[in-house]
KOLGU-4560 file (N, C-alpha, C; in nm, 3 decimals, padded with zeros to 5 digits):
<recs>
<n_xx: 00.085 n_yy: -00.117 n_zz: 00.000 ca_xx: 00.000 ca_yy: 00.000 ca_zz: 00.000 c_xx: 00.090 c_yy: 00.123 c_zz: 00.000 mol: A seq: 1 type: UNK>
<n_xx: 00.037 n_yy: 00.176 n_zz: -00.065 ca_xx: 00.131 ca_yy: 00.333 ca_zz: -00.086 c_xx: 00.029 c_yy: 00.461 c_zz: -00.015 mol: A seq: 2 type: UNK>
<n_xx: 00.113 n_yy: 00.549 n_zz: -00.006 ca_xx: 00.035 ca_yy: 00.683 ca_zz: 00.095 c_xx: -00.099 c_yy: 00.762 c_zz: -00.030 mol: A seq: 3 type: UNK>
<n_xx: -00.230 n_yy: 00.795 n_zz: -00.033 ca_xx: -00.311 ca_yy: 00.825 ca_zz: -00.128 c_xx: -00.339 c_yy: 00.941 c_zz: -00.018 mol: A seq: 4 type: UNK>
<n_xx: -00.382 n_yy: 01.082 n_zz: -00.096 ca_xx: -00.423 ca_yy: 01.181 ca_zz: -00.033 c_xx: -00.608 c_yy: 01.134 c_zz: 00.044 mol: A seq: 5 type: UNK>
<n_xx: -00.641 n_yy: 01.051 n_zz: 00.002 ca_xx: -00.792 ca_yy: 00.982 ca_zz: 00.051 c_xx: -00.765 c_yy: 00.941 c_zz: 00.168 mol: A seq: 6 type: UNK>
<n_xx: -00.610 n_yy: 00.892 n_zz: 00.236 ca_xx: -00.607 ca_yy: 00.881 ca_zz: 00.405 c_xx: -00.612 c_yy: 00.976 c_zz: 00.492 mol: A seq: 7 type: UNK>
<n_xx: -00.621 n_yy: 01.081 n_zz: 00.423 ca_xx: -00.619 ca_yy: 01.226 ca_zz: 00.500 c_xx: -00.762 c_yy: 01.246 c_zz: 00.493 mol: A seq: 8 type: UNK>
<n_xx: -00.852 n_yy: 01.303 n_zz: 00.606 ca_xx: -00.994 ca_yy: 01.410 ca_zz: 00.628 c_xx: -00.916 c_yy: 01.519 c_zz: 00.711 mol: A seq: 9 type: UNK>
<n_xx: -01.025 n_yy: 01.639 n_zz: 00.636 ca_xx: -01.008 ca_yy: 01.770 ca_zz: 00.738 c_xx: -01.146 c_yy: 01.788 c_zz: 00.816 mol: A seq: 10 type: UNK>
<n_xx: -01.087 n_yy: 01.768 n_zz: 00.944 ca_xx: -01.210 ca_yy: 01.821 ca_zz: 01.020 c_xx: -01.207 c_yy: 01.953 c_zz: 01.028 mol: A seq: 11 type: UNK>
<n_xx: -01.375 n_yy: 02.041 n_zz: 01.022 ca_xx: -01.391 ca_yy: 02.179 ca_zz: 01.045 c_xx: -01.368 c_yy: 02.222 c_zz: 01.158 mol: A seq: 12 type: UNK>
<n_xx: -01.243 n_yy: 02.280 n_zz: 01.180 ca_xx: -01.172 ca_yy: 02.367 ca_zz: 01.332 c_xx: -01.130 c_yy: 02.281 c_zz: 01.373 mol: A seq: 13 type: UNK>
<n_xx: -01.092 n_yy: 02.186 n_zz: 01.379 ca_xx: -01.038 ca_yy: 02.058 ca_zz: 01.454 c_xx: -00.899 c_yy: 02.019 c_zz: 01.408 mol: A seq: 14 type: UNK>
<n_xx: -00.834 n_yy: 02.081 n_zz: 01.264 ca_xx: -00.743 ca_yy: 01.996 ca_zz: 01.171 c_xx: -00.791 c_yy: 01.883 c_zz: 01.090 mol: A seq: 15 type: UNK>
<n_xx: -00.681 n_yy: 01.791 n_zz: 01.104 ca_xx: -00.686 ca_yy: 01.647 ca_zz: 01.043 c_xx: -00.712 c_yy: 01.544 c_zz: 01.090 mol: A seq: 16 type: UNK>
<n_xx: -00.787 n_yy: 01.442 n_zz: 01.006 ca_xx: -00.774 ca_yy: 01.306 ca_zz: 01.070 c_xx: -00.719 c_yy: 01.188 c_zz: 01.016 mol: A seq: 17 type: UNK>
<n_xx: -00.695 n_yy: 01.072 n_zz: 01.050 ca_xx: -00.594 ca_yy: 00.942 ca_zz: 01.006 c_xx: -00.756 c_yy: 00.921 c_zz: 00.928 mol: A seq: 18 type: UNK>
<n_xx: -00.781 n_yy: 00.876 n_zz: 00.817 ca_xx: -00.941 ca_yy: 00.817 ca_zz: 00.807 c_xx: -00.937 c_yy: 00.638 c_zz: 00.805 mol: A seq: 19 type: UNK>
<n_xx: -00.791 n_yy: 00.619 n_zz: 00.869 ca_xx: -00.776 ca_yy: 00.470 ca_zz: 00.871 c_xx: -00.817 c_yy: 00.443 c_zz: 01.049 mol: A seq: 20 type: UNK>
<n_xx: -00.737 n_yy: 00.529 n_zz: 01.124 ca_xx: -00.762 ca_yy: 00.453 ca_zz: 01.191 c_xx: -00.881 c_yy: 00.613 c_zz: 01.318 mol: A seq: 21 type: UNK>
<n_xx: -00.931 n_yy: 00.679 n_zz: 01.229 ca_xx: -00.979 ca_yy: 00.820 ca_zz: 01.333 c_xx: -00.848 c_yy: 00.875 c_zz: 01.436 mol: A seq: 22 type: UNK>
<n_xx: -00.761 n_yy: 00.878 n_zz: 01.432 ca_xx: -00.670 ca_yy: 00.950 ca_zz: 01.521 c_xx: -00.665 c_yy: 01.097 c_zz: 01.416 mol: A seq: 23 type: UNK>
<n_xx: -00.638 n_yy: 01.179 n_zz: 01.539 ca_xx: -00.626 ca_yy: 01.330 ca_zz: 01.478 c_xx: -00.517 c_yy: 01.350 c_zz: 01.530 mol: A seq: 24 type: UNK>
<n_xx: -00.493 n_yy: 01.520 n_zz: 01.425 ca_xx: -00.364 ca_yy: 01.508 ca_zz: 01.465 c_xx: -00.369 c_yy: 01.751 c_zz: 01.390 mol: A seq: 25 type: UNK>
<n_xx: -00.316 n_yy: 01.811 n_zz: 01.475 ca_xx: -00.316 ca_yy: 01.915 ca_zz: 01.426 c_xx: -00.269 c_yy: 01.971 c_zz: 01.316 mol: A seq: 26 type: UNK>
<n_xx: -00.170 n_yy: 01.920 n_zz: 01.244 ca_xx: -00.092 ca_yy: 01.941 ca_zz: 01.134 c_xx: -00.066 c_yy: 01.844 c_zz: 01.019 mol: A seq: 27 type: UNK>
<n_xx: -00.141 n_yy: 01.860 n_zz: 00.911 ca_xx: -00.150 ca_yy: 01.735 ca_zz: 00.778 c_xx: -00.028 c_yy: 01.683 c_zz: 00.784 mol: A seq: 28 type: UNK>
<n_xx: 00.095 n_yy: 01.770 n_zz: 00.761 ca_xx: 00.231 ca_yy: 01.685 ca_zz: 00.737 c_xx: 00.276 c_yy: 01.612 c_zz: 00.885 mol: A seq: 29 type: UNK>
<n_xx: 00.217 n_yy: 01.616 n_zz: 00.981 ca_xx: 00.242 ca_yy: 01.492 ca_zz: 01.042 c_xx: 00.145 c_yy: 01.396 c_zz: 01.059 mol: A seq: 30 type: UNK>
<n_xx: 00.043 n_yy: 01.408 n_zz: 00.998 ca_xx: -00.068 ca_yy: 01.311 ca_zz: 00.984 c_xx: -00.026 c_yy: 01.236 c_zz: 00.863 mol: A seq: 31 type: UNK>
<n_xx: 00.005 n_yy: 01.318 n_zz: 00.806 ca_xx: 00.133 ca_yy: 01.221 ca_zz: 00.654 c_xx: 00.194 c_yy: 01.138 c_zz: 00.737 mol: A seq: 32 type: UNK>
<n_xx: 00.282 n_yy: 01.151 n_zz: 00.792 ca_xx: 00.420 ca_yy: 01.086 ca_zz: 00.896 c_xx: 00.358 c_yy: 00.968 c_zz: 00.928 mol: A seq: 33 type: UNK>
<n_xx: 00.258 n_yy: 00.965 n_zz: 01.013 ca_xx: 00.202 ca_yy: 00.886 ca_zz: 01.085 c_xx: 00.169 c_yy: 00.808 c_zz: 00.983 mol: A seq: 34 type: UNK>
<n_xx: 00.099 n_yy: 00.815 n_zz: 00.909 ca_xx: 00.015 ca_yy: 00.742 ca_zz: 00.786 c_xx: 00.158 c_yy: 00.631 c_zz: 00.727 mol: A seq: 35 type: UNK>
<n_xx: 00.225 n_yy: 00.669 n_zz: 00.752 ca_xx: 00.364 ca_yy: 00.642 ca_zz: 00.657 c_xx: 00.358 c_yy: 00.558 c_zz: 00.736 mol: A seq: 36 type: UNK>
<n_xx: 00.408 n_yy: 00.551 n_zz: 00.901 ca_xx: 00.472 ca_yy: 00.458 ca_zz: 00.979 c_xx: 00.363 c_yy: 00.374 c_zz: 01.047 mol: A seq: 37 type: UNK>
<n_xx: 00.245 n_yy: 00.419 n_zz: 01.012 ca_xx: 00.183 ca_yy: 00.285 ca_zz: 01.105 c_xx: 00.118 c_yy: 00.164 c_zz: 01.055 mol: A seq: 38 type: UNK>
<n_xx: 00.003 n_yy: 00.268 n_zz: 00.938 ca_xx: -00.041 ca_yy: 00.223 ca_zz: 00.808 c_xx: 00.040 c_yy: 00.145 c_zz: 00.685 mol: A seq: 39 type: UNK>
<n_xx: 00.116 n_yy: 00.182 n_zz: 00.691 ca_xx: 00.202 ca_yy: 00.201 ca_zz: 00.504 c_xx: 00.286 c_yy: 00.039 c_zz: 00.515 mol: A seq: 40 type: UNK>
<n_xx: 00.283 n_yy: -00.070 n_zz: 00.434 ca_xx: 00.386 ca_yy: -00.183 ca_zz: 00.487 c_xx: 00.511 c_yy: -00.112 c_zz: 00.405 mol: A seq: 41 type: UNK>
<n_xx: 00.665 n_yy: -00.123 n_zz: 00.513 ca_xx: 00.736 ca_yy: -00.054 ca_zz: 00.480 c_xx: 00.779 c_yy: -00.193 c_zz: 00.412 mol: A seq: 42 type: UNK>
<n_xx: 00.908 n_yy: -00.105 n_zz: 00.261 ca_xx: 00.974 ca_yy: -00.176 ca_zz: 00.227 c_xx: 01.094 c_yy: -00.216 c_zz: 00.232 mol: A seq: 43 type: UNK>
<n_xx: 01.136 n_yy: -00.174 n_zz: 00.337 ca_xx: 01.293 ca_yy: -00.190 ca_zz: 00.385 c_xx: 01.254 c_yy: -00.190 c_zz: 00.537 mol: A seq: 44 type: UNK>
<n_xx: 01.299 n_yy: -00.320 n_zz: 00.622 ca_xx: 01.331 ca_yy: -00.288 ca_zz: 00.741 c_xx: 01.474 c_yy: -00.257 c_zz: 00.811 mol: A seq: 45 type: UNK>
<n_xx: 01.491 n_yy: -00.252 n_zz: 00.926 ca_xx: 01.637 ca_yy: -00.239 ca_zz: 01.016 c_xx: 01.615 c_yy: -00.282 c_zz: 01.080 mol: A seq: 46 type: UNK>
<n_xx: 01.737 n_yy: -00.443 n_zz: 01.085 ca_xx: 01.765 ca_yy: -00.518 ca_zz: 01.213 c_xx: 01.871 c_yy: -00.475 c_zz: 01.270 mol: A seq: 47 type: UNK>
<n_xx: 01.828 n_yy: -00.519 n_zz: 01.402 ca_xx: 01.965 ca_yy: -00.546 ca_zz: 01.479 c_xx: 02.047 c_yy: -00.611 c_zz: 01.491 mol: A seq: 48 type: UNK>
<n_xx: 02.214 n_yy: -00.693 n_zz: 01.448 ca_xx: 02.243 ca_yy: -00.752 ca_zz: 01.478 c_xx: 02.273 c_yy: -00.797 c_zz: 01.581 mol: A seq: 49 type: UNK>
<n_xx: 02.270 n_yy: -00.738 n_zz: 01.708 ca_xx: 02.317 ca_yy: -00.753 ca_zz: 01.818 c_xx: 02.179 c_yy: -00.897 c_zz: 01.884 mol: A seq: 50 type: UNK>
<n_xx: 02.043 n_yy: -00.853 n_zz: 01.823 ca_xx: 01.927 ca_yy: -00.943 ca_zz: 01.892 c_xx: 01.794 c_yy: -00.955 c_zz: 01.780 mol: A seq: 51 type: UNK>
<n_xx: 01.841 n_yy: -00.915 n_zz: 01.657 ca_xx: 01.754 ca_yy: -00.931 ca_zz: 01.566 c_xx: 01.648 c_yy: -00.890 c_zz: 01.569 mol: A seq: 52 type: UNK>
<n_xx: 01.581 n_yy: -00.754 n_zz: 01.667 ca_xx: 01.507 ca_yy: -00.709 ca_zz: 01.673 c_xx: 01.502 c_yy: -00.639 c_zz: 01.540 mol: A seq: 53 type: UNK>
<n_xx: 01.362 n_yy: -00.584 n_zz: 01.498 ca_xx: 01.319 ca_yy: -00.557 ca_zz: 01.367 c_xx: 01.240 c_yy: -00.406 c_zz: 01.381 mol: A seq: 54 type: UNK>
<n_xx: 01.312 n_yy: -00.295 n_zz: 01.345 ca_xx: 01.204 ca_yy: -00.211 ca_zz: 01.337 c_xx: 01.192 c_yy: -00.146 c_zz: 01.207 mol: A seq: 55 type: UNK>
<n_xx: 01.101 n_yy: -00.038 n_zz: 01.198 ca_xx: 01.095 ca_yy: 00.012 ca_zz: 01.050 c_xx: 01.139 c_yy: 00.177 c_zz: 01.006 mol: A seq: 56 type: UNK>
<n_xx: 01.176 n_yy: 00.229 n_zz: 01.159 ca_xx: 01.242 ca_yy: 00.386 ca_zz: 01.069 c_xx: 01.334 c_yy: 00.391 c_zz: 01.228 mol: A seq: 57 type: UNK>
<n_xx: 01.461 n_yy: 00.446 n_zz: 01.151 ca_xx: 01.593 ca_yy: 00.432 ca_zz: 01.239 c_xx: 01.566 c_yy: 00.515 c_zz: 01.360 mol: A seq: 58 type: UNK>
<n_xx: 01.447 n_yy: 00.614 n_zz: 01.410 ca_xx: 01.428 ca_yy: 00.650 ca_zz: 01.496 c_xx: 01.397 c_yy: 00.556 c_zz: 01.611 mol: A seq: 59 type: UNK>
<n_xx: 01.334 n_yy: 00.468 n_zz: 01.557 ca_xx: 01.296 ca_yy: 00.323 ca_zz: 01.647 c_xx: 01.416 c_yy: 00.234 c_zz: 01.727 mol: A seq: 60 type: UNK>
<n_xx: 01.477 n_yy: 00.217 n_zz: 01.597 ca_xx: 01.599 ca_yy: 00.140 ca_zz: 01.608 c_xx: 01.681 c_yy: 00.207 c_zz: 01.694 mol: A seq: 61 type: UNK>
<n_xx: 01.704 n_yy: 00.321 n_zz: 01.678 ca_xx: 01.800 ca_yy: 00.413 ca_zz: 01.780 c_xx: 01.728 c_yy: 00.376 c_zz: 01.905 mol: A seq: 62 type: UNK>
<n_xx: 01.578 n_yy: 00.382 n_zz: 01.970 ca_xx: 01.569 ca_yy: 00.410 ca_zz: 02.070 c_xx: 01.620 c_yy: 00.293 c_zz: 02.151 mol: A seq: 63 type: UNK>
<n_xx: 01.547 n_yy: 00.180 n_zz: 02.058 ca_xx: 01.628 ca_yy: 00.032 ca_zz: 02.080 c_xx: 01.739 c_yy: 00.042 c_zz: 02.090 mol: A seq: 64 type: UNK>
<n_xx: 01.834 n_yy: 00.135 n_zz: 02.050 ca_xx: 02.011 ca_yy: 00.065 ca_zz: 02.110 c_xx: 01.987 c_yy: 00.103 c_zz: 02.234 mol: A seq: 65 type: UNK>
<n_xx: 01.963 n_yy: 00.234 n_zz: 02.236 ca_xx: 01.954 ca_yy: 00.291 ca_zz: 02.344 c_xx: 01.894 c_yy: 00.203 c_zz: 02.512 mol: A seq: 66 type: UNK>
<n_xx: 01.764 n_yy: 00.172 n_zz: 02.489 ca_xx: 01.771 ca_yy: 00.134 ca_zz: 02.539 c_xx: 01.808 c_yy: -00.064 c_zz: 02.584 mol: A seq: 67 type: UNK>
<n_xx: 01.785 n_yy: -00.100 n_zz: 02.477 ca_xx: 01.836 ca_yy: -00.226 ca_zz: 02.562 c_xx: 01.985 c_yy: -00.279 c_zz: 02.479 mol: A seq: 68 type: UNK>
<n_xx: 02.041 n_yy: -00.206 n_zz: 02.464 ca_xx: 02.229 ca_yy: -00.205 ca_zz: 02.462 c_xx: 02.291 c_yy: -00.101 c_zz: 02.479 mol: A seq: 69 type: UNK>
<n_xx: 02.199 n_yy: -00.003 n_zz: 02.563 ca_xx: 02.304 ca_yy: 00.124 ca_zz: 02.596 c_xx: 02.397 c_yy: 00.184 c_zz: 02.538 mol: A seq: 70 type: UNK>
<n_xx: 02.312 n_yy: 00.179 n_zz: 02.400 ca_xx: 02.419 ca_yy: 00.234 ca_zz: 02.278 c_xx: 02.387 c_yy: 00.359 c_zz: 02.266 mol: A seq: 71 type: UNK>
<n_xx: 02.472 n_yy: 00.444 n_zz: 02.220 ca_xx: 02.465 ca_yy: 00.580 ca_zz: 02.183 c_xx: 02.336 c_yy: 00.562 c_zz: 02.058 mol: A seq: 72 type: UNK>
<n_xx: 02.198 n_yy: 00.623 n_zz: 02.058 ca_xx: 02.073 ca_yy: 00.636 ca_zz: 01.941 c_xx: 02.178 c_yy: 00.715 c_zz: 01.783 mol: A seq: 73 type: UNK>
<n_xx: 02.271 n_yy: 00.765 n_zz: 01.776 ca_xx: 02.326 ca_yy: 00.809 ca_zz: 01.651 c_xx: 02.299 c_yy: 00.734 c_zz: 01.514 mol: A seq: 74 type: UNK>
<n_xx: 02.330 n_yy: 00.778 n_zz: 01.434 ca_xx: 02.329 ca_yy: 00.665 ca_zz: 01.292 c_xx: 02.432 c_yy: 00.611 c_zz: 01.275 mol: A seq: 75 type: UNK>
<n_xx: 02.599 n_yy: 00.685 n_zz: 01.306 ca_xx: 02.701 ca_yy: 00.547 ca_zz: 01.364 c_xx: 02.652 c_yy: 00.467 c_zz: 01.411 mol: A seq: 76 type: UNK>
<n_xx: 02.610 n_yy: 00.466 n_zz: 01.517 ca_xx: 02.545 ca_yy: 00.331 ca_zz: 01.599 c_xx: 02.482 c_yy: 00.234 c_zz: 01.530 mol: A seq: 77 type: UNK>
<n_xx: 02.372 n_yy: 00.302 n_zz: 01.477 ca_xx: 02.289 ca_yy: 00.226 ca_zz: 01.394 c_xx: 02.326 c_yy: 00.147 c_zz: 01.224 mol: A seq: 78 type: UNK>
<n_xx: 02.429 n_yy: 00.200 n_zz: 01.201 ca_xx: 02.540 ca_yy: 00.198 ca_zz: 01.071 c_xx: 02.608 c_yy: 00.036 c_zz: 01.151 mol: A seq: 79 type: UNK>
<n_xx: 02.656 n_yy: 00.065 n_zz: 01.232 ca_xx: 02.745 ca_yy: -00.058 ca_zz: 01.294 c_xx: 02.695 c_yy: -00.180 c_zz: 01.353 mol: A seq: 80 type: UNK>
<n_xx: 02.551 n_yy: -00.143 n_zz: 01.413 ca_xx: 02.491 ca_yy: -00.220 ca_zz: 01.495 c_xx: 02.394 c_yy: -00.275 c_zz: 01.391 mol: A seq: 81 type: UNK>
<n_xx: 02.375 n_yy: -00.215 n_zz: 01.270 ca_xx: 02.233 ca_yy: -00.309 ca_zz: 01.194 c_xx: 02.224 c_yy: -00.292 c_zz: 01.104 mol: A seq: 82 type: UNK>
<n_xx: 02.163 n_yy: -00.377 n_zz: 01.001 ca_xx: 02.160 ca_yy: -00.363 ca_zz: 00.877 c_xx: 02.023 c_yy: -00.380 c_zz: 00.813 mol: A seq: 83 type: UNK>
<n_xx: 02.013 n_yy: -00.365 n_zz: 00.724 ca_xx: 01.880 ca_yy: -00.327 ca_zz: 00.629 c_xx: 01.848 c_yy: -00.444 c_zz: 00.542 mol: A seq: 84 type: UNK>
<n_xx: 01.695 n_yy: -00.484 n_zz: 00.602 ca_xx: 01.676 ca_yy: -00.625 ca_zz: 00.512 c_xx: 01.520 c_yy: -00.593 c_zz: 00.453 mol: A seq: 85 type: UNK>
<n_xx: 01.518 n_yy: -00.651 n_zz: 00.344 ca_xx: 01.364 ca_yy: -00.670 ca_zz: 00.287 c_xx: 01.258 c_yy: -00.714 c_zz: 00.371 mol: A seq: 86 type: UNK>
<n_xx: 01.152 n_yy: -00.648 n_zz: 00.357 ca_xx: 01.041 ca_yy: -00.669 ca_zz: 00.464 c_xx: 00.984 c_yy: -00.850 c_zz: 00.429 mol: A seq: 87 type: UNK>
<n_xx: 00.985 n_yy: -00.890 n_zz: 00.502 ca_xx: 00.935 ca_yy: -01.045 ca_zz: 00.479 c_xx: 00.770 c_yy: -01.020 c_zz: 00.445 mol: A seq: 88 type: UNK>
<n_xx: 00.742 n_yy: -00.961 n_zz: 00.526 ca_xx: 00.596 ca_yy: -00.950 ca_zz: 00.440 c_xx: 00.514 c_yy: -00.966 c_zz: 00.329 mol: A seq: 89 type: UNK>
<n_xx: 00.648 n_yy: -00.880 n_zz: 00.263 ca_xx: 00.596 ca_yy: -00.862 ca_zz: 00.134 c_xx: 00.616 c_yy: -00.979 c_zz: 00.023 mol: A seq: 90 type: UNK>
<n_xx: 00.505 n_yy: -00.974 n_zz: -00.108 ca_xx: 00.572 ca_yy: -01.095 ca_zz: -00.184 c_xx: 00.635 c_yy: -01.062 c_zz: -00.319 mol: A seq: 91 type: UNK>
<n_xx: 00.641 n_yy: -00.914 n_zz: -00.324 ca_xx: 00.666 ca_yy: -00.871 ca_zz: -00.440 c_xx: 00.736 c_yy: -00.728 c_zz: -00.419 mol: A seq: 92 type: UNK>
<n_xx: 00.817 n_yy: -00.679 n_zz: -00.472 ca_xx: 00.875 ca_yy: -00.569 ca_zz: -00.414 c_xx: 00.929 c_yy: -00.521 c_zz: -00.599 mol: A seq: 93 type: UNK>
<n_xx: 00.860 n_yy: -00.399 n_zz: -00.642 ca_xx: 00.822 ca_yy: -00.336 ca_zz: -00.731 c_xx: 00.786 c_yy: -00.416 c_zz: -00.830 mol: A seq: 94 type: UNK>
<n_xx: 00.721 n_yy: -00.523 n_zz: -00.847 ca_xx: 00.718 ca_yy: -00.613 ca_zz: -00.933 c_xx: 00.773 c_yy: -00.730 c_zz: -00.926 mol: A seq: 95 type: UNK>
<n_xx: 00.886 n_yy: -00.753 n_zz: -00.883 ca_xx: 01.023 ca_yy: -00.857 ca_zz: -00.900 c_xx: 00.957 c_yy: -00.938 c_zz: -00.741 mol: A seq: 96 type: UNK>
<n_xx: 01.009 n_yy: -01.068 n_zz: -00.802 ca_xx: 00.989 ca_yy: -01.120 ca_zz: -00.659 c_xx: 01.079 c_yy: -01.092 c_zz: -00.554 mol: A seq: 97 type: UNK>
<n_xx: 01.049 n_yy: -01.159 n_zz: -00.405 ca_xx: 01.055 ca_yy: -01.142 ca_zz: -00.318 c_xx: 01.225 c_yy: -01.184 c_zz: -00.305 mol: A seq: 98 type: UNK>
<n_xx: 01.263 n_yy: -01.093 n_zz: -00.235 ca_xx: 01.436 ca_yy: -01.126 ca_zz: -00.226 c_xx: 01.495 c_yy: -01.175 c_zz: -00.097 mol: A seq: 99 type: UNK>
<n_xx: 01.610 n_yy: -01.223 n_zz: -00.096 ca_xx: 01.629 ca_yy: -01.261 ca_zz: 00.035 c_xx: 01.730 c_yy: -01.144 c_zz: 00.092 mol: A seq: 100 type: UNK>
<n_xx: 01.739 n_yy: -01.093 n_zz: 00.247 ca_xx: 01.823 ca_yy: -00.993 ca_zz: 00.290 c_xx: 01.871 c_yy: -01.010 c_zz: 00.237 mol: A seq: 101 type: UNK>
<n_xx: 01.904 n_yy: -00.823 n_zz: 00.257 ca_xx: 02.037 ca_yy: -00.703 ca_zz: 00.174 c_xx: 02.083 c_yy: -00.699 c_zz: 00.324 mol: A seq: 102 type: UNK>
<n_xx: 02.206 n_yy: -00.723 n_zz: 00.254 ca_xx: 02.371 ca_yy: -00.737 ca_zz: 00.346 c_xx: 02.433 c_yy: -00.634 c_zz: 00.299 mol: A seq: 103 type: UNK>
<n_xx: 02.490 n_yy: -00.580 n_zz: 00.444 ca_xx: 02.638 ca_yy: -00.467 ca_zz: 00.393 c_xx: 02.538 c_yy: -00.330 c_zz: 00.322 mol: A seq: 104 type: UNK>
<n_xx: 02.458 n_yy: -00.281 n_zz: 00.347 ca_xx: 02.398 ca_yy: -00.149 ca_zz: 00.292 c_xx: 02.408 c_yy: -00.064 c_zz: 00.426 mol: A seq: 105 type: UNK>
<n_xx: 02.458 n_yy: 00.079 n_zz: 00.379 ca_xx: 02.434 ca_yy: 00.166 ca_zz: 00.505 c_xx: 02.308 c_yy: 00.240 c_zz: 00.476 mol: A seq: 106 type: UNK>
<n_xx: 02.266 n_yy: 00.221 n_zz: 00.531 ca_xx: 02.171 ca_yy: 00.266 ca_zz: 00.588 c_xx: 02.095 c_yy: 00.401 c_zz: 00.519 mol: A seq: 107 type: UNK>
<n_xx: 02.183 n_yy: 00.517 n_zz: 00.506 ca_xx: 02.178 ca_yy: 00.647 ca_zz: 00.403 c_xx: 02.145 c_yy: 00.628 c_zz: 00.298 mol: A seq: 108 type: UNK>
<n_xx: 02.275 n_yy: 00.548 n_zz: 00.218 ca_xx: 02.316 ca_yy: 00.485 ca_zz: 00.088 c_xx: 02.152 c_yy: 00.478 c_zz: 00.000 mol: A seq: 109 type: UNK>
<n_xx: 02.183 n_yy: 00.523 n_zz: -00.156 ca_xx: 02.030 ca_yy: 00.504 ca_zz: -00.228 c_xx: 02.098 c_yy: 00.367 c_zz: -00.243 mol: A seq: 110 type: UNK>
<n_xx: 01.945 n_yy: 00.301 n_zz: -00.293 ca_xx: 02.001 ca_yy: 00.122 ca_zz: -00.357 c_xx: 01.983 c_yy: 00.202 c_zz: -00.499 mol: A seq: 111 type: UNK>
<n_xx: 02.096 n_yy: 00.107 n_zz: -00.575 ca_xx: 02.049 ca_yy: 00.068 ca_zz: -00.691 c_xx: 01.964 c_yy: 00.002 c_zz: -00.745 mol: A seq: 112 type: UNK>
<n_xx: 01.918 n_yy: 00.066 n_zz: -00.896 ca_xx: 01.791 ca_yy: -00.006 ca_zz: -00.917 c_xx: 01.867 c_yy: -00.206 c_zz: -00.960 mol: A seq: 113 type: UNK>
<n_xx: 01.991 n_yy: -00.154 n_zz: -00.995 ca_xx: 02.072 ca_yy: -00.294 ca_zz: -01.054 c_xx: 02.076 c_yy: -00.421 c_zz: -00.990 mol: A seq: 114 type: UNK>
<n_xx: 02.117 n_yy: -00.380 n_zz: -00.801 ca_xx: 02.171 ca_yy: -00.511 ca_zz: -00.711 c_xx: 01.955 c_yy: -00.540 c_zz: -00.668 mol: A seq: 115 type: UNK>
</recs>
């Protein structure tokens, strides 16, 4: 599922609402945000190597070093400590089938459309 301006309602004097799940929220571009991370199946996750925990935007992952390896939340951290694998979820990822983890990507880095 991809983000469609139809997940967004404006309530009158109120702002915005999620129309997936009714949560409001005062400002569209973080009702976007939200829509992205709760709704949306992502297509890249970030594990941990340290415990293979799985989350889906490096803010997560940071809080996870943080807290349960008392790692500094930075993107060093997160550069060293984990790497970026295909969402298992999915069975098709732009068309092409389903791949097995991407090894060795930082994290920043665009993919190529090639590997």
């Amino acid at each position: 599922m991809e983000f469609k301006e139809d997940m967004i309602g404006k309530v009158e004097g109120a702002g915005w609402i999620c129309n997936i799940c009714k949560r409001p929220m005062n400002e569209k571009r973080h009702l976007k945000a939200h829509i992205e991370r709760k709704h949306i199946v992502a297509q890249y996750l970030i594990q941990c190597k340290l415990c293979s925990k799985i989350c889906t935007h490096e803010a997560n992952m940071g809080s996870h070093l943080r807290r349960a390896h008392k790692l500094a939340p930075g993107k060093k951290s997160i550069r060293a400590n984990c790497e970026l694998i295909i969402n298992p979820e999915l069975t098709e990822v732009d068309g092409a089938p389903k791949l097995e983890p991407v090894k060795e990507i930082m994290l920043d880095d665009p993919l190529d459309d090639d590997e």
